[in-house]
MITI-275580 format. One record per residue (C-alpha): y, x, z; residue in three letters. Coordinates in pm, whole numbers, plus 50000, padded with zeros to 5 digits. Example, Ala and Ser with C-alpha at 12.3 -4.5 7.8 and 13.67 -1.06 7.14 Angstrom:
2
495505123050780ALA 498945136750714SER 
! end
This chain:
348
118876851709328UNK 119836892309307UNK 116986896109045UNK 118776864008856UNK 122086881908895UNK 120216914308776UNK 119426896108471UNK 115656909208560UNK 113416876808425UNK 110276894608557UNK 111486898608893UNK 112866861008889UNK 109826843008724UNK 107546861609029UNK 109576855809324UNK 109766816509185UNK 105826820009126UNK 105216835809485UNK 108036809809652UNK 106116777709530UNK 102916794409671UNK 104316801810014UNK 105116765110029UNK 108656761509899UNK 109666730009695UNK 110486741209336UNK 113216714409329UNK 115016742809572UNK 114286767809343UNK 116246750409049UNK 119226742809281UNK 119096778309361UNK 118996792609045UNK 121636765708951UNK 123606778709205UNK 123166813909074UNK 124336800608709UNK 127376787208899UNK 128296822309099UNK 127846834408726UNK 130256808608534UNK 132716817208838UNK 132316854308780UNK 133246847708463UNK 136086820308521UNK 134586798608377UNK 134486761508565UNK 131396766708806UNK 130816740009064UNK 128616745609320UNK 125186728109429UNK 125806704709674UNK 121936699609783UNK 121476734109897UNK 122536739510293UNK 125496761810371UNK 123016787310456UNK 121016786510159UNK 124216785809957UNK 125646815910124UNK 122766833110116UNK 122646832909791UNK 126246842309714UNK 125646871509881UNK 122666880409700UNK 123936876409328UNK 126756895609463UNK 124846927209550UNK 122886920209249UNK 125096919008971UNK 126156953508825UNK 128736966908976UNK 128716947009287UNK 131206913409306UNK 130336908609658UNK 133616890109793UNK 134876893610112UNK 135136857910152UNK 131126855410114UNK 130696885610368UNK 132766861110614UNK 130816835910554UNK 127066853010611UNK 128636871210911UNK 129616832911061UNK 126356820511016UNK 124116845711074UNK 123116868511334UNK 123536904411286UNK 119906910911287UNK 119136883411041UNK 121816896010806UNK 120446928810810UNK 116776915410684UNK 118806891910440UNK 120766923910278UNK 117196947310324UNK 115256918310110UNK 118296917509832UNK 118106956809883UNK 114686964609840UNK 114196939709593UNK 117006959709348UNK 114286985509292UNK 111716966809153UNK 114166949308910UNK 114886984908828UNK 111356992108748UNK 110486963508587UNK 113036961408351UNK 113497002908341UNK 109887003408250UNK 110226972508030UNK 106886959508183UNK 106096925008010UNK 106466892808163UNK 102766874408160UNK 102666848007990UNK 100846823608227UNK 103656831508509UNK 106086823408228UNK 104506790208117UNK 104236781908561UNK 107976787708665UNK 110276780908294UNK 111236745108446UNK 111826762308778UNK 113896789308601UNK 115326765908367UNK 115056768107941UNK 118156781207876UNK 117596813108088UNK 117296838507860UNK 114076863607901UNK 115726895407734UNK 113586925107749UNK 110706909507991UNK 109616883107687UNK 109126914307411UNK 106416927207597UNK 104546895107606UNK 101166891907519UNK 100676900207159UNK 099296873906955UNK 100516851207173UNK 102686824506950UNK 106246810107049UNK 105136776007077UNK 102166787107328UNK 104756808007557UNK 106836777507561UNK 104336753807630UNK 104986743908018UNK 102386742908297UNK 102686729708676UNK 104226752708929UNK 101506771809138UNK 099846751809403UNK 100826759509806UNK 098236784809887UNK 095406768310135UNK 094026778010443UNK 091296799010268UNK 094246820610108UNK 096156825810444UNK 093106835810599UNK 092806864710360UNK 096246875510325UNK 096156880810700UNK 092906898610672UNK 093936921710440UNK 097166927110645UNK 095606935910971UNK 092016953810832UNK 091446985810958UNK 091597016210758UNK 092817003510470UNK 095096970510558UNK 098686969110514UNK 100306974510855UNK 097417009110888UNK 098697024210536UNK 102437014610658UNK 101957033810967UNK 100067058410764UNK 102707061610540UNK 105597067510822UNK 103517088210998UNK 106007119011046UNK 109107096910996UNK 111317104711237UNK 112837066311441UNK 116737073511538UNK 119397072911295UNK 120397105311395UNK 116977122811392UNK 116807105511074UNK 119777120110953UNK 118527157011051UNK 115377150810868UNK 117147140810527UNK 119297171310576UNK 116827195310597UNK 115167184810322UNK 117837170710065UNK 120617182710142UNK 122137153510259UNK 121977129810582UNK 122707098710379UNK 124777086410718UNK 126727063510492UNK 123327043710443UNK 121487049710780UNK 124467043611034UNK 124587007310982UNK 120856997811000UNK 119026987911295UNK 115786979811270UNK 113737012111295UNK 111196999511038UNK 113866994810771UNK 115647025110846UNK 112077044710847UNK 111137031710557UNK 114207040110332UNK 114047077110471UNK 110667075710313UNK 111547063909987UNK 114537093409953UNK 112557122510099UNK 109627109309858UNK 111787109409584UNK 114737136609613UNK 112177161909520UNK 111527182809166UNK 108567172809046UNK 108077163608660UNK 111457165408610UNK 114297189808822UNK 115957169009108UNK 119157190009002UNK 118777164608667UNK 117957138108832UNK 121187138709050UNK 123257142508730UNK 121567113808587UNK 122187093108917UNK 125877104908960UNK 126667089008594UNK 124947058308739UNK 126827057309034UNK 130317062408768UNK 128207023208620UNK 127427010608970UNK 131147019409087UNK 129667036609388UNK 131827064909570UNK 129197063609873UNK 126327066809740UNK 127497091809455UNK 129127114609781UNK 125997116809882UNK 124207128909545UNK 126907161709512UNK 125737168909855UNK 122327169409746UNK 123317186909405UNK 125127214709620UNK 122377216809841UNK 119497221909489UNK 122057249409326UNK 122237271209663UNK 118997267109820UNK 116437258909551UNK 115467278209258UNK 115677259708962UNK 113327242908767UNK 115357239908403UNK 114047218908115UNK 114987230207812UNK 118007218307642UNK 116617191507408UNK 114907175407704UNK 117977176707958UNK 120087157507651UNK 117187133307583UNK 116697126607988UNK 120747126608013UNK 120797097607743UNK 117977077907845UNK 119537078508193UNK 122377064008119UNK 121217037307892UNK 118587026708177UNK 121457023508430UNK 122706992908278UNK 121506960708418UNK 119586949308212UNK 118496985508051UNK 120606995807710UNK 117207018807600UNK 116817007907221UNK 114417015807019UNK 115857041506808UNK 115727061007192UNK 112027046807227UNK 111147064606905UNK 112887095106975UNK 110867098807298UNK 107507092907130UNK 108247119506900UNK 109447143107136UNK 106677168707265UNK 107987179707564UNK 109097147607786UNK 106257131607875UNK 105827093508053UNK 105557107108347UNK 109157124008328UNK 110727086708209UNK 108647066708516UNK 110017096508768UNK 113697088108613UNK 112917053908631UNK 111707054208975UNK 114737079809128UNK 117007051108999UNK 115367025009109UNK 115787045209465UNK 119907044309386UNK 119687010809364UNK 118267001209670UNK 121017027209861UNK 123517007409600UNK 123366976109732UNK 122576986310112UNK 126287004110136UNK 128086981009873UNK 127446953310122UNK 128636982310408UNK 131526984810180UNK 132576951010190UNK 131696943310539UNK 134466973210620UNK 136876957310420UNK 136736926210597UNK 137086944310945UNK 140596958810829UNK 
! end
């Protein structure tokens, strides 16, 4: 539902492609993406009726997930209300993480303008529905690959069997190389309290990023996203110091005080402690436009910009997958403190 309201089709055809294989009835999927059409026509004032077959849960659930989806947020209060009734505070918090973490791979996917396969296309477009409109995800499509063929429909996925299960849970628990070891291999040196989290964010960015961390419990959630900023507030192919000015225009797009307080920490932190690592001009204005076009959802980058990168000898693809990648970042801490934001609001 966020990667619907994200208007990310790659995002949207997997998660339908992955659902039906976990065992979920695509006839929910379509009511749920009908429902997100609805949230959309009602966004829009338009007449949008809801779906009637969906639960309460399912139908708040995803309210409040094309709400932190869309861009900027239209979270209502009346939807926070109404998750906060029916779910438990710990439940909410994995429903908001999910919607969360899920904002930076439609960020990547449709920032890196990575092409939607054709065979998950043909599997989910009756699940999706045919007048959902693939944007960006359908030019990268196969070449050679005719209009007629991508249309051509195919059966949803089957349920995974007991074969499949077996091996998902063997590569989750292997040793030396499973999930769950490189998870704990990854937090290894992650610090577990909020506040010890804090400290270790400040020291190294410039910022404690309270305003994200104070409101989640769950260590593993809260470890993990002080992985992905320390990993990522760093100057690497391109100067954090840009990076930050790129992400504080994004934040002006996402309507985002929070999360942009917490960049001109991190920018005053880079101009008094670090040395700088400047690009020259031509690539600062070519970063500083490519930015901003990619903080659109979906992604503004035409292809006059496309050319004017390939011609350009001095920012290479590792610079734009960096940018793309930092943003993707603000987008997770985006929808983790709009629905903060909200939440607040309705506590007044």
């Amino acid at each position: 539902a966020s990667s619907r309201a994200n208007e990310c089709a790659y995002c949207t055809s997997h998660c339908c492609s992955f659902a039906v294989r976990r065992g979920v009835d695509p006839s929910i999927l379509r009511n749920l993406l009908a429902e997100v059409s609805s949230n959309k026509k009602s966004n829009g004032n338009e007449d949008g009726s809801t779906t009637s077959s969906l639960s309460p849960k399912e139908s708040a659930v995803i309210k409040l997930a094309y709400g932190l989806g869309t861009v900027p947020c239209s979270l209502t209060a009346e939807t926070c209300n109404e998750v906060t009734k029916l779910f438990h505070p710990s439940q909410l918090e994995w429903l908001v993480a999910a919607t969360s973490l899920f904002g930076m791979f439609n960020k990547l996917m449709d920032g890196l303008n990575i092409p939607l396969e054709t065979s998950t296309y043909q599997e989910t477009i009756d699940i999706m529905d045919t007048n959902y409109t693939l944007g960006r995800a359908a030019a990268g499509m196969i070449e050679g690959e005719s209009t007629a063929a991508k249309a051509m429909r195919q059966p949803p996925p089957p349920t995974d069997d007991w074969t499949n299960i077996i091996a998902i849970i063997f590569h989750g628990l292997r040793p030396g190389s499973g999930a769950i070891w490189f998870e704990r291999r990854m937090l290894s040196g992650i610090p577990t309290s909020a506040e010890e989290c804090g400290v270790y964010l400040q020291e190294r960015c410039g910022s404690s990023f309270s305003s994200v961390l104070h409101w989640i419990q769950h260590d593993r959630f809260r470890r993990a996203i002080v992985y992905v900023i320390g990993k990522n507030f760093v100057s690497d192919n391109l100067p954090l110091k840009l990076k930050v000015q790129v992400g504080l225009g994004y934040c002006d797009i996402l309507q985002n005080a929070v999360v942009a307080g917490a960049l001109k920490e991190v920018l005053t932190f880079v101009e008094k402690e670090r040395a700088h690592h400047e690009k020259s001009i031509e690539v600062e204005a070519l970063i500083l436009k490519v930015g901003k076009a990619l903080s659109y959802a979906p992604s503004r980058v035409a292809p006059e910009m496309v050319k004017s990168l390939h011609s350009s000898e001095n920012v290479t693809p590792a610079m734009i997958v960096e940018l793309v990648t930092f943003l993707a970042v603000l987008q997770t801490l985006h929808r983790i403190t709009s629905f903060q934001i909200v939440q607040k609001e309705c506590r007044v």
